[in-house]
N, C-alpha and C positions, 0 to 999 in steps of 0.2 A: 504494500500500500504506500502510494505516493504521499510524503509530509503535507500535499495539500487537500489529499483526501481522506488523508490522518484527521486537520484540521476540521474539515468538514461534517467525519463522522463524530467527532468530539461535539460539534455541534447540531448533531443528529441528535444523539441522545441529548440534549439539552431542550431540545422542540418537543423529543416523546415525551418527557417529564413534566413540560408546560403543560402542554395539549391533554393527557392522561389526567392532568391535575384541573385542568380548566373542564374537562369534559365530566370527572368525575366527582371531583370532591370539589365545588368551584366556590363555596364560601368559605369553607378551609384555608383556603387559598388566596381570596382577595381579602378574608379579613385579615388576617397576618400582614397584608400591604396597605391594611388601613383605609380599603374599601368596604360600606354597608352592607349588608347580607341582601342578597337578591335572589329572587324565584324567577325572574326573567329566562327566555330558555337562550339569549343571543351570547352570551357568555360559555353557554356549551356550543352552541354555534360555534365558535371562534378556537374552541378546544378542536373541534373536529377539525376544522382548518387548519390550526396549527400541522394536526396528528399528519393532514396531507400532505402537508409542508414537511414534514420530517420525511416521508416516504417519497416524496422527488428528491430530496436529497440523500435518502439512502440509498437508493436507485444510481445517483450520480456516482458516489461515491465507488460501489459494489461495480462499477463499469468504468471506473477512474475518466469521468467525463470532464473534460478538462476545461470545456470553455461553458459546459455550468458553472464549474467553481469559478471562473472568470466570472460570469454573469451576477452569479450570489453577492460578488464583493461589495458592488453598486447599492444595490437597496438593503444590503445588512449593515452597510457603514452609515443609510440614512436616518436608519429608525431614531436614533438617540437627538436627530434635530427635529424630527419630528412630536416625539416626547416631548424633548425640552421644551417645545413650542405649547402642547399640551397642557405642561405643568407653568409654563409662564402667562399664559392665557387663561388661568386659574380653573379647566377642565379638568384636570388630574394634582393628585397629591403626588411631591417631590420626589417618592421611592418610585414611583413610576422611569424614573430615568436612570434607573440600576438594569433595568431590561434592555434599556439604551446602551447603555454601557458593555454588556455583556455581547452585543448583538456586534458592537463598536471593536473590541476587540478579538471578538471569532471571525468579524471580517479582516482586520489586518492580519493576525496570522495567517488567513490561509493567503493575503494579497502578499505578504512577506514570503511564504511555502511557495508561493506563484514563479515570484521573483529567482525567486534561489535555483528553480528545478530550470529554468531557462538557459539554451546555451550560449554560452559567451562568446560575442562578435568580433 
């Protein structure tokens, strides 16, 4: 396994865990983040989403697709301006951009993995 499908599958399970946790246990879960308890079903919506999201990416991985993980880097390095924008715009509480962050740095490792596996000109 290529170091940037190392990275990726690192960040495979990190989606199952979300997704499993937002689909499953979802008050559990945002209360601990300091979200209200809700019976709303768009929250396990978003679990099951995720769960897809881990499964194109394990997919990617399991086939060392190289220019998904190209592609991934793009919108996992934007979430945390997106949050921040969330939590500044007073829609989300502050821990909201710990997912940011996390999403912030599984994309630069695998954009550094990217880097590295490339041949020198």
């Amino acid at each position: 396994m290529s170091a940037a499908a190392k990275s990726l599958f690192v960040f495979t399970l990190y989606l199952v865990g979300l997704g499993l946790g937002l689909l499953l246990i979802p008050n559990t879960l945002i209360r601990f983040f300091g979200y209200p308890e809700t019976h709303e079903v768009w929250i396990r919506v978003v679990g099951m989403l995720v769960l897809f999201l881990a499964f194109y990416c394990f997919q990617a991985v399991r086939t060392e697709w190289t220019d998904f993980f190209r592609w991934s880097v793009y919108p996992r390095s934007l979430v945390i301006v997106f949050f921040s924008a969330f939590v500044l715009l007073d829609l989300a509480p502050p821990v909201l951009i710990l997912f940011g962050v996390i999403d912030l740095a599984a994309a630069v490792w695998t954009a550094l993995a990217l880097r590295a596996a490339r041949p020198a000109r």
